[in-house]
KEMAR-981399 format. One record per residue: z, x, y of N, C-alpha, C in turn; residue in one letter. Coordinates in steps of 0.02 Angstrom, whole numbers, plus 50000, padded with zeros to 5 digits. Each point is the difference from the previous one (the first is absolute). Layout:
ZXYZXYZXYa...
//
This chain:
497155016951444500685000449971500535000950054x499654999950060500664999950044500444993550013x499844996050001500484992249956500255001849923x500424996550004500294998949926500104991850007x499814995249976500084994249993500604995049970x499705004749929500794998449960500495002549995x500195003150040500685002550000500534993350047x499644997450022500404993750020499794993649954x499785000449948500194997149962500545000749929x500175006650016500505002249958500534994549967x500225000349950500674997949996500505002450017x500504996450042500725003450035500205005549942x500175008750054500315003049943499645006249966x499404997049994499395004350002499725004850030x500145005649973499955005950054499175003250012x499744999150056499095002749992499925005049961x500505005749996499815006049951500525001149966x499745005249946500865000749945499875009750007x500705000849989500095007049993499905003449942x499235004549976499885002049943500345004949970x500475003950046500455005349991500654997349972x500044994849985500604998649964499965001449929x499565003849952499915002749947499475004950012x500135006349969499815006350000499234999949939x500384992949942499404998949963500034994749955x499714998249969500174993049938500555003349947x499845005650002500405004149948500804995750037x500105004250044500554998650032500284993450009x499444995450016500134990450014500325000749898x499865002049967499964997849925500915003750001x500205005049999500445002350011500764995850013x499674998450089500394996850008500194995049972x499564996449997500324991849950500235000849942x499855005249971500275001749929500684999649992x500425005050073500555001950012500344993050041x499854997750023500064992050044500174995349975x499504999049964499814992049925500285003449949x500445004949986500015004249925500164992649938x500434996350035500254994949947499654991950001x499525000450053499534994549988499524998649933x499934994049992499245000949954499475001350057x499655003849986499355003749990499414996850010x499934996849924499314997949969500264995349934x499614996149993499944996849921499524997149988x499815000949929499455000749967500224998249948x499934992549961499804997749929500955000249981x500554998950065500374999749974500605005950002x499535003850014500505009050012500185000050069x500495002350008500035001050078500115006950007x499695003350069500425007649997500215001050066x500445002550010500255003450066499655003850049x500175001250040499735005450045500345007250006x500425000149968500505005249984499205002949933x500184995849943499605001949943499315001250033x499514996250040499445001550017499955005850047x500785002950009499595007250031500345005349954x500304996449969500005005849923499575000349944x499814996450001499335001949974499245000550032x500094998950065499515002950021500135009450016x500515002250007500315005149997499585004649952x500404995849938499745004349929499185001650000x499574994050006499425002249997499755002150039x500245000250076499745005750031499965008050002x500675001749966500165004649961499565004049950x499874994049949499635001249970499255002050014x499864996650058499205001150013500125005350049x500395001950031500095008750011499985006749962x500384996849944499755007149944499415000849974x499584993750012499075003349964499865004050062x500245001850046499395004150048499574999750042x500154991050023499754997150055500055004650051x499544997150036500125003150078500204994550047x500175002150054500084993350042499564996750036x500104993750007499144997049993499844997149958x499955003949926499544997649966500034992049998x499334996649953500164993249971500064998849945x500354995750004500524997349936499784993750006x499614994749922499874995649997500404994449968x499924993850034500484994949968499484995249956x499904997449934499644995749984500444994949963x500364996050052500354993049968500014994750012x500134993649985500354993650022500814999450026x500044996750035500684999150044500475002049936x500455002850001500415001749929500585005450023x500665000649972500675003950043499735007750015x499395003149957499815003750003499665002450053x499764996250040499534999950053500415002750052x500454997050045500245002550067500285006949967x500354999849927500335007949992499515004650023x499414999249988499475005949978499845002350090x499694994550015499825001250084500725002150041x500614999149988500515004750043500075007449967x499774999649921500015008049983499535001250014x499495000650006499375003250031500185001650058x500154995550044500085000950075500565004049988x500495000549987500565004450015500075007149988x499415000449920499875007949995499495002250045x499664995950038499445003650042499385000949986x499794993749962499324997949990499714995750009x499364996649996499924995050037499634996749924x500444992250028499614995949959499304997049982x499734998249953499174999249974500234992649960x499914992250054500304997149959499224995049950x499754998649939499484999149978500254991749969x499524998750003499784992449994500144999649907x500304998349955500225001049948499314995449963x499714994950032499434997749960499395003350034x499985004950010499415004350008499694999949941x499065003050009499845001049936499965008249992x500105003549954499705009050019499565001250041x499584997250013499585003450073500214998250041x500364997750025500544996850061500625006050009x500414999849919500435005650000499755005350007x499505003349968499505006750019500145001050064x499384994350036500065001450075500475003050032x500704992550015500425003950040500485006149968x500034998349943500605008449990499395007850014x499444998850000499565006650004499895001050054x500274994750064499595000250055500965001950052x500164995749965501105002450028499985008849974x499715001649935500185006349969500835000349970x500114993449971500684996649984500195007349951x500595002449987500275005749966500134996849950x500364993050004500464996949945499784993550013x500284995349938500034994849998500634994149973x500224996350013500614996249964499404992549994x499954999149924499734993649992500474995549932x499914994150016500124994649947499595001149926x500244999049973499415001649911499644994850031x500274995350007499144995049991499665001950017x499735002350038499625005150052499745005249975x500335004049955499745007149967499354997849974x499864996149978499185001449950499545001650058x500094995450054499565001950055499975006950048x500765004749982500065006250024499495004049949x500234998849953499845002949916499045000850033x499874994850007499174998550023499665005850049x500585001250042499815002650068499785007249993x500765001949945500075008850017499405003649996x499714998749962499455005649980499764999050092x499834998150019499825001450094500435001450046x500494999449969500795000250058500055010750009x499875001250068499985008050013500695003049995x500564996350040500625002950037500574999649941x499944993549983500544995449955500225006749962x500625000549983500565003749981500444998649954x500424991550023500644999049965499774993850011x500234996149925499824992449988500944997149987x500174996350021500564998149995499834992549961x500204996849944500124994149998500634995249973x499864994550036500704994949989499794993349971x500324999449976500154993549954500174993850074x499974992649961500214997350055500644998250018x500455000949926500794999449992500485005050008x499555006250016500325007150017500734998350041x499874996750044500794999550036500284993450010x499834996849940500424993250011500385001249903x500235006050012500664998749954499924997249934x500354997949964500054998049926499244993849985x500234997050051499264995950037499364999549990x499995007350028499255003550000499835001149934x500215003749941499934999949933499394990149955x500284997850032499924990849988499205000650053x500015000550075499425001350036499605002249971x500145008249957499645003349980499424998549937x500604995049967499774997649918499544993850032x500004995550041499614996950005499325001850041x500015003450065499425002550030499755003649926x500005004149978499645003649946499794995449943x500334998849965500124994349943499614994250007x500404995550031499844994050040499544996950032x499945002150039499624999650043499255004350007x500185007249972499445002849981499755002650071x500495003050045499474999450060500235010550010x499715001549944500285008250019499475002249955x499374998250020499425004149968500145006149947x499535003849959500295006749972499685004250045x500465006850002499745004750032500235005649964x499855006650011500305007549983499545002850052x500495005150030500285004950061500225005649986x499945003949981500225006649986500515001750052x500615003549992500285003650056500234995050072x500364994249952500384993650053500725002350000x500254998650052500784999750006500454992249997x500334998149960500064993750024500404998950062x500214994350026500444998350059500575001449980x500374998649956500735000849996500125007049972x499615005949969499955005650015499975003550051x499814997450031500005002550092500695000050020x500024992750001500724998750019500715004349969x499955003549944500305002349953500075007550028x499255003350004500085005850021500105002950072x499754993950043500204998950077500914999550021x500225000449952500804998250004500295005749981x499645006249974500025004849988500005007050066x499444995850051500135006650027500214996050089x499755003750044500054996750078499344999250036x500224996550040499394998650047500325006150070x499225000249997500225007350048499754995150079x500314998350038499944995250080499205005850024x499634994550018499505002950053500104997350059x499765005350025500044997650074499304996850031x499914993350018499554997250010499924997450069x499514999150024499734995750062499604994150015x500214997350040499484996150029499294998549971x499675005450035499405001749992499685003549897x500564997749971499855002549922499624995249969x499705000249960499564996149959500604995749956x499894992249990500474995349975499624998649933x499434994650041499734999749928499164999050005x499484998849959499625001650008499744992649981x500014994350033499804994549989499304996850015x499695001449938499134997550005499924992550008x499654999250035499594994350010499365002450023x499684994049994499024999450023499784995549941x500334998449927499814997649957499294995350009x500414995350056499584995850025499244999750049x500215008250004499495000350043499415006249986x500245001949943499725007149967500215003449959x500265005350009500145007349952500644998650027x500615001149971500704998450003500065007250048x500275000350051500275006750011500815000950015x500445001450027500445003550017500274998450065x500264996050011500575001550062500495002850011x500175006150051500415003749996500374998750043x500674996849969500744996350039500445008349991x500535000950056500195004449998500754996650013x500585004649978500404997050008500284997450069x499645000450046500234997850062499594993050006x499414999549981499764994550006500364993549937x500185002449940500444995249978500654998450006x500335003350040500695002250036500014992550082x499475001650042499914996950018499904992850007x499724997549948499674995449983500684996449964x500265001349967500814996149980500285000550053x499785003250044500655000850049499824994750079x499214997149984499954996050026500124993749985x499954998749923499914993949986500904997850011x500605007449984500424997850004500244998050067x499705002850064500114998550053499954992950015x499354997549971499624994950014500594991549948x500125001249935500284994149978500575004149958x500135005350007500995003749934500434997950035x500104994850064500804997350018500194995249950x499414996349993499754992949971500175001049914x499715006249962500285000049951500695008049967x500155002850052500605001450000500654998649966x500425003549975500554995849971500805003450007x500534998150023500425002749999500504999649914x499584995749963500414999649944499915005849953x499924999949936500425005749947499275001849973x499644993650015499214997749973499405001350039x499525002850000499464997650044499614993449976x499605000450066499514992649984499585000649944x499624995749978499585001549930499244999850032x499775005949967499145000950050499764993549927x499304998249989499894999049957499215005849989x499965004349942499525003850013499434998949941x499474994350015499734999349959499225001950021x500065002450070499255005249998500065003849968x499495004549977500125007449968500175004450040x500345005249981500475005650055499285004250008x499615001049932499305003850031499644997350061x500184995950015499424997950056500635000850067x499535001750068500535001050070500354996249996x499864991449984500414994650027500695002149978x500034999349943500614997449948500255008249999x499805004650003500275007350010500484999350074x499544999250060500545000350027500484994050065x499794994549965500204992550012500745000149951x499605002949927500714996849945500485006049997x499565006049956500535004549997500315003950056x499665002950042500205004950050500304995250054x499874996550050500414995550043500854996349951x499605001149935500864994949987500295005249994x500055006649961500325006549991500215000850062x499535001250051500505001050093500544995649995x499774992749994500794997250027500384995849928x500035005249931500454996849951499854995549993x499434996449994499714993749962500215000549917x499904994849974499914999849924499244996349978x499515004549985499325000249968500104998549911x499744992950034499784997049910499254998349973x500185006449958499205002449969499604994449963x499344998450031499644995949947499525003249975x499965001649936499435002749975499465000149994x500044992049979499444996549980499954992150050x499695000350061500264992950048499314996449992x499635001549934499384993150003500304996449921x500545003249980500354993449954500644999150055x499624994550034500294993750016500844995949986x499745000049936500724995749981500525008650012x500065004149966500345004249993500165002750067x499545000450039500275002350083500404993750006x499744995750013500534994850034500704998549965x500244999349938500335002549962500495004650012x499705007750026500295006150028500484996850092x499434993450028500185001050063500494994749981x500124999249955500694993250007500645004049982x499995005649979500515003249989500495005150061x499605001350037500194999350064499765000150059x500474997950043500164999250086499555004450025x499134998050003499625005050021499954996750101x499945008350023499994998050083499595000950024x499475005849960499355000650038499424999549950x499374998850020499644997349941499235003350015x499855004749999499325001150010499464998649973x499664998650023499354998349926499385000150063x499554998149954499024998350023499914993749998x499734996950030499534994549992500144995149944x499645004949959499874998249905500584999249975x500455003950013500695001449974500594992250024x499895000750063500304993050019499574993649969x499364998650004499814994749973500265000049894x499725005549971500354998649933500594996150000x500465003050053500714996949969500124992950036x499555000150060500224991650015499454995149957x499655000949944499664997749976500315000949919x500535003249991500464998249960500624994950003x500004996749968500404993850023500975000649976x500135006549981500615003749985500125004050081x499455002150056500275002150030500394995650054x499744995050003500514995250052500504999949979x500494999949948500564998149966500455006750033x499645003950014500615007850014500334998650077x500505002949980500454998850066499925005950065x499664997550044499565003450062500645000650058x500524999149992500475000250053500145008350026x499795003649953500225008950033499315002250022x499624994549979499265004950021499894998050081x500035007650036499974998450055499325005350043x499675003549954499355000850031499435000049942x499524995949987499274999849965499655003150039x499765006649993499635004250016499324999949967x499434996850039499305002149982499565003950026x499655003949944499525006050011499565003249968x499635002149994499425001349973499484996250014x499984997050002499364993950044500284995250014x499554995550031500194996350026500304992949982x500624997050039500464993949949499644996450029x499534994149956499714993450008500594995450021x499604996050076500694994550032500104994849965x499624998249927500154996749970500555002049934x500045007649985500585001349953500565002450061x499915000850054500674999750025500284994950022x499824993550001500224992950018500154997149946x499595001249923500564998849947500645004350005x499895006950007500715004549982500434998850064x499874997050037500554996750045500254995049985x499644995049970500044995049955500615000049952x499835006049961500364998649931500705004050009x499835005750063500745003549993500484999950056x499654998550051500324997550053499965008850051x499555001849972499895006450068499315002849993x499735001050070499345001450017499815008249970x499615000749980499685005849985499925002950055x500325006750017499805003650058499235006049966x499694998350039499375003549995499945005550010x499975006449976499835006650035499525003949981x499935006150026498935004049992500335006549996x499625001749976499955008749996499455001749933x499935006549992499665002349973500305007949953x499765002849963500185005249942499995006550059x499724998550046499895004650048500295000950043x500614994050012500524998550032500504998649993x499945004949929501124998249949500054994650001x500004994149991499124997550032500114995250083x500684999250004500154994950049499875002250076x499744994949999499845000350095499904996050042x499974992549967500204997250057500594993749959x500564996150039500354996549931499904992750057x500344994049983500184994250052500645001249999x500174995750031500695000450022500584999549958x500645000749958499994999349949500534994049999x500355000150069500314992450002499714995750042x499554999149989499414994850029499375000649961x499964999449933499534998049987499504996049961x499994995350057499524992350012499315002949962x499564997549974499575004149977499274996850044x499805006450035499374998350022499355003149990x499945003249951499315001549975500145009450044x500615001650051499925005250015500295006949960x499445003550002500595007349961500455003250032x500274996450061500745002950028499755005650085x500375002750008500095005150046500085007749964x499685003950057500335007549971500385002749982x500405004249959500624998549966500315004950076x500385002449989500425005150058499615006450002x499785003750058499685006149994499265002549981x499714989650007499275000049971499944997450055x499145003949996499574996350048499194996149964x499974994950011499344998149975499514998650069x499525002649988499434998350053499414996049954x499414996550033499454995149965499575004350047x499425002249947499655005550026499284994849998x499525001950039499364998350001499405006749956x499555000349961499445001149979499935008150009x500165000950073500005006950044500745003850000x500534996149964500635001650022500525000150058x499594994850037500414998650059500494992149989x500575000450036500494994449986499614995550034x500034993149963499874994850041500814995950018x499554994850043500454994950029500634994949954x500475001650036500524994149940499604992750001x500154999049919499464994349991499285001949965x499715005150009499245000449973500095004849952x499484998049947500015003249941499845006649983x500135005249960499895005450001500265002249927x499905006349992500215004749936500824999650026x500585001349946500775000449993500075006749999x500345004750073500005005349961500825001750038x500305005649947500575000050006500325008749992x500544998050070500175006549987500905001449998x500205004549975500795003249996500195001949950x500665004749986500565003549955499454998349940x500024994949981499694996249916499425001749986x499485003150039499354998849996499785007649946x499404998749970500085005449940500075008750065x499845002749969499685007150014499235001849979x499574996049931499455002450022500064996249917x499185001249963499774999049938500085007049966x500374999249966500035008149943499435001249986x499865005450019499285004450010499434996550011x499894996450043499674998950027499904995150070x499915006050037499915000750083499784996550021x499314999549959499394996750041500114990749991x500424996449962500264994649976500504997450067x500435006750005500494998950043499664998950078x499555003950002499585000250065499784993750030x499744995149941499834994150023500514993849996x500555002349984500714995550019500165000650058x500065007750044500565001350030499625001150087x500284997750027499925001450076500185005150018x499685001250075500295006849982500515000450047x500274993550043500815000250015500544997649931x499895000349959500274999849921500104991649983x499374995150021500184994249978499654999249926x500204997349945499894998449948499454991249992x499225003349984499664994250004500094994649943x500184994450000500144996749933499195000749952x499824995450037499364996249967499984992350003x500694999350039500214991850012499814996150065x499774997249994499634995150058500594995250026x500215001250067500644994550026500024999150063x500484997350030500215001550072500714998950020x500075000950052500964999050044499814995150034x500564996049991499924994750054500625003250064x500084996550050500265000950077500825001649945x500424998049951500505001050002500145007149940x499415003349988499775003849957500145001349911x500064991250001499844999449924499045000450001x499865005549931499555000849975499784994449916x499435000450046499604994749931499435005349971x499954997149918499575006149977499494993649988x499475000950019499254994449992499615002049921x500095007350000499725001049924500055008349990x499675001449934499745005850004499415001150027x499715005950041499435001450022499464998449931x500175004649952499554997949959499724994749955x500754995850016499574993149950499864995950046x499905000050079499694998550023499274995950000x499904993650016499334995449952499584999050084x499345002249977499404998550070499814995149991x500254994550019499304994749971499784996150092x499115003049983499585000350062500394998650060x500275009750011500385002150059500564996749995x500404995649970500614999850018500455003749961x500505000850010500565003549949500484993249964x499875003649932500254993849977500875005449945x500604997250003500445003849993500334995549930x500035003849953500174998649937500914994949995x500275005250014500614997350019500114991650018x499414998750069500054993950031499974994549933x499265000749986499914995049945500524999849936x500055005849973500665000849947500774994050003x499995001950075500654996850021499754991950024x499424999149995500084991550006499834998249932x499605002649949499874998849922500764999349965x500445003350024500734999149954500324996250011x499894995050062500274993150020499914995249951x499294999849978499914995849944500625000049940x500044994750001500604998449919499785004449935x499534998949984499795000249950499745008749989x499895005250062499825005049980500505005949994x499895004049968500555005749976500095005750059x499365004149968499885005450037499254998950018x499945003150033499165001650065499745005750014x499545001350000499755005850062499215000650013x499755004150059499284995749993499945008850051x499125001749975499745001250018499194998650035x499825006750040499184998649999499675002849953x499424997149994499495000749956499255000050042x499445004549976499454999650047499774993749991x499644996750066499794995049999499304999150047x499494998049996499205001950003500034996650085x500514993250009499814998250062500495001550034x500575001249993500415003750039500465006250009x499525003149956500195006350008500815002449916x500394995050037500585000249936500254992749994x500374996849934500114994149991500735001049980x500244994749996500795001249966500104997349955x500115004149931500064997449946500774998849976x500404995449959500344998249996500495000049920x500475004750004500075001849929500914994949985x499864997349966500604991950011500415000549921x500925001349973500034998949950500524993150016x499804994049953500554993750003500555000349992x500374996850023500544997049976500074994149963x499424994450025499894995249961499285000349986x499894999349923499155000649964499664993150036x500284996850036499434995450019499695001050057x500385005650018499475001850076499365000649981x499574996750052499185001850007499865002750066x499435003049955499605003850070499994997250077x499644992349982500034995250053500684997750032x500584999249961500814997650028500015006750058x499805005049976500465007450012499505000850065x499494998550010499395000050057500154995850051x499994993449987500244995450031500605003550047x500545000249978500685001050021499815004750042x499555006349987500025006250035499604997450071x499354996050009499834995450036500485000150071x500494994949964500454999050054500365002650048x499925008749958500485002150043499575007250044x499494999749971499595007150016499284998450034x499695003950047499304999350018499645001649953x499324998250037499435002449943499905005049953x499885004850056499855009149969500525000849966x500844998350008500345000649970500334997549921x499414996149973500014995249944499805005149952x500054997949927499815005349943499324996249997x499415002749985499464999949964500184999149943x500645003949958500034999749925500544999949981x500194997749949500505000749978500105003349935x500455000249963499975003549931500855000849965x500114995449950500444998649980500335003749945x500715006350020500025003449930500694996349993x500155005449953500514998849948500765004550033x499705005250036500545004850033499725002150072x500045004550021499685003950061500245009450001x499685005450005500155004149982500525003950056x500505003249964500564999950057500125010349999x500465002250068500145006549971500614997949979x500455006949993500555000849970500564996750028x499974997250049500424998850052499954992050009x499434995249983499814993149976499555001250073x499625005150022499624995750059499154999049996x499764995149993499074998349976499595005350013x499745002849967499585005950004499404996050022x499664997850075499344998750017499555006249971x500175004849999499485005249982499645001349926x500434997449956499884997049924499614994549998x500284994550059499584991649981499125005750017x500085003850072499414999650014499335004749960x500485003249950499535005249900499914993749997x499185000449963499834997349949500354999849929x499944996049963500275001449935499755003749971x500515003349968499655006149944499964997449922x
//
């Protein structure tokens, strides 16, 4: 690490490190913009818009409110929602009274919810009704749980919401039955939170933010413990890195578009928290796998930044309403969560007239850590450079750096990087170096100008007799084909070489065959690297976030 590579590949302007002392805490970043943006929109959602004036008055109130049960500071406070006006209120009142957020996957099943609220020791909860039958399921195992808060989905969209309300329930039918003994609703909160004050804590750095689980994919969900300096940081890089670009001197900020879920790192602190720093306007999608209705939402306005996954960009350029939207303000497509196939970013250059800038990080890294350039970016299969104040090294087997150019484990260190696995040490032990680098599990390398390439995950990693065969590779020449949708391929044991690569394919056009789809792959791949099999579904199993769960293809069916 005594080179830094990419720092001369910077973009002009770009400062190698950012100053984390420019906020005392998120509390404070939330504060400020409140008082800053007071007369901006905010957020909108289904049509409502709210201020930032209003979003820290009512984050106010309910922080208030969740001061008079008797919290301590610290405690966790759980979120179980979909993108909705409700969402950013809740995470700046939490954070501002001095607790840390528990944000939960809203299509969990009860042993999922069990898990993490018993394992956070969550005090409280704010959930959506739809959701309650599956709380309703849990309690009898739930130890800590205290205070159940629930909200409707029209709670703050005004005369509006009443109409929301009659159809999600009614209508639509999508609000299961439940009974809860001893619920508070949301706009009771809000009611009695306006009642009293929020008493200011004094917070640090080093305080617990939020308690963001991941491992889904890889086990027992646990706990990442982001503190407010590490998510403080982490906006404060990305703003270093591309906020000239969407900045605004007008009356307006730029429009995020936020159709990850805020529960997951990306869209937590890509959509809400980075646009709140610099007075963005965040337009909530609730629901972004109806298609027509997101795109719909994005014609209504002048969106500038666009984050999404993979999955997320292919849906909509595979809707034939999204070409029609007017792409002239969109001036960064941000991809993340896995990896953007060079074949959906050469359509989405195609259809909108700007390259998907690629970027990596992880739940463990607020999550960003390394981005590309953000006015330059040509798309080359790379996940960018270190953001400001990061260092990435490519470790070998033993933990020693190898050579720029040769392959190794991704491991990463600075400001962003967690503090450890909530209670448990021995988890953290086998992440962490013990000069404090953070091991991914990602297989990549730096080239001489120190853009990093990620080759795969360590673990879906395919042997077939001694060679390494890398999922990703094949994925990304299978989606060239016209005719195929989505992809992904694992190994499977195989008697003569140890492992084979099996091939899990959904169409786009029903006339694909086995043989068209073989053939083609032929052309572009070696031997070992060919599927043995193929296997044609209907979907492919995704997490919450749209990224292919290999670890599902590779269960048997139950």
């Amino acid at each position: 690490m005594n080179q830094k590579p990419w720092l001369d590949s910077y973009d002009a302007g770009v400062t190698s490190t950012i100053n984390i002392d420019a906020y005392a805490s998120l509390a404070g970043m939330f504060e400020e913009a409140f008082e800053t943006y007071a007369d901006r929109v905010a957020t909108s959602s289904m049509g409502k818009d709210m201020t930032y004036a209003q979003w820290g008055k009512y984050s106010e109130h309910i922080g208030a409110w969740l001061q008079q049960l008797g919290l301590q500071k610290g405690d966790r406070v759980a979120i179980m929602m979909p993108n909705c006006t409700q969402y950013p209120i809740l995470v700046a009142a939490i954070l501002r009274a001095g607790y840390c957020v528990v944000n939960v996957n809203p299509l969990y099943t009860a042993t999922e919810l069990t898990h993490q609220l018993n394992d956070s020791n969550a005090k409280a909860i704010f959930i959506l009704e739809n959701f309650a039958a599956t709380l309703q399921h849990a309690l009898p195992e739930l130890k800590q749980l205290k205070h159940i808060v629930v909200s409707s989905l029209g709670d703050m969209l005004g005369l509006k919401g009443h109409i929301v309300n009659l159809v999600v329930r009614k209508i639509k039918k999508m609000v299961p039955d439940w009974h809860i003994d001893d619920t508070t609703s949301f706009k009771e909160v809000l009611s009695q939170g306006e009642r009293t004050r929020l008493t200011p804590v004094q917070l640090e750095h080093g305080d617990l933010a939020f308690l963001q689980y991941t491992g889904g994919t890889t086990g027992v969900a646990k706990g990442a413990m982001l503190t407010h300096g590490n998510i403080l940081a982490n906006v404060l890089q990305v703003d270093a890195w591309c906020g000239e670009q969407l900045k605004t001197d007008k009356d307006e900020g730029v429009v995020f578009v936020g159709a990850l879920p805020m529960y997951h790192i990306f869209g937590l602190t890509a959509c809400a928290l980075f646009c709140a720093h610099i007075g963005g306007h965040l337009l909530l999608i609730t629901n972004p796998r109806d298609v027509p209705a997101f795109i719909k939402d994005l014609s209504k306005y002048p969106f500038a930044l666009l984050p999404a996954v993979n999955t997320l960009f292919t849906a909509l350029l595979n809707h034939p309403d999204f070409a029609k939207l007017d792409f002239s303000h969109l001036k960064i497509a941000l991809g993340g969560g896995m990896a953007v196939q060079k074949a959906v970013a050469e359509r989405f250059k195609a259809t909108t007239g700007v390259d998907i800038c690629q970027a990596y990080g992880l739940t463990e890294t607020s999550p960003g850590a390394t981005f590309n350039p953000a006015r330059n970016t040509t798309f080359t299969g790379s996940i960018g450079l270190p953001l400001p104040s990061t260092d990435i090294a490519i470790l070998d087997d033993d933990g020693a750096e190898v050579a720029i150019g040769a392959t190794g484990e991704i491991a990463i260190r600075g400001p962003q990087v967690m503090t450890g696995y909530w209670q448990r040490p021995d988890e953290t032990a086998k992440t962490m170096t013990a000069d404090g680098f953070f091991k991914t599990g990602d297989i990549g390398f730096m080239d001489e100008k120190g853009f990093v390439f990620v080759v795969d995950r360590k673990k879906n990693m395919i042997l077939v007799s001694g060679f390494n065969v890398y999922p990703n590779e094949i994925e990304d020449v299978a989606v060239r084909h016209p005719k195929v949708l989505e992809c992904a391929a694992i190994g499977i044991p195989d008697e003569h070489s140890g492992e084979a690569v099996k091939f899990f394919v959904v169409k786009k056009d029903n006339s694909l065959t086995e043989t068209e789809l073989l053939e083609f792959m032929k052309e572009h791949l070696t031997n070992y690297k060919r599927a043995k099999h193929v296997e044609f579904r209907a979907d492919l199993p995704k997490s919450n976030v749209g990224k292919i769960l290999h670890k599902d293809l590779r269960e048997p069916a139950k």
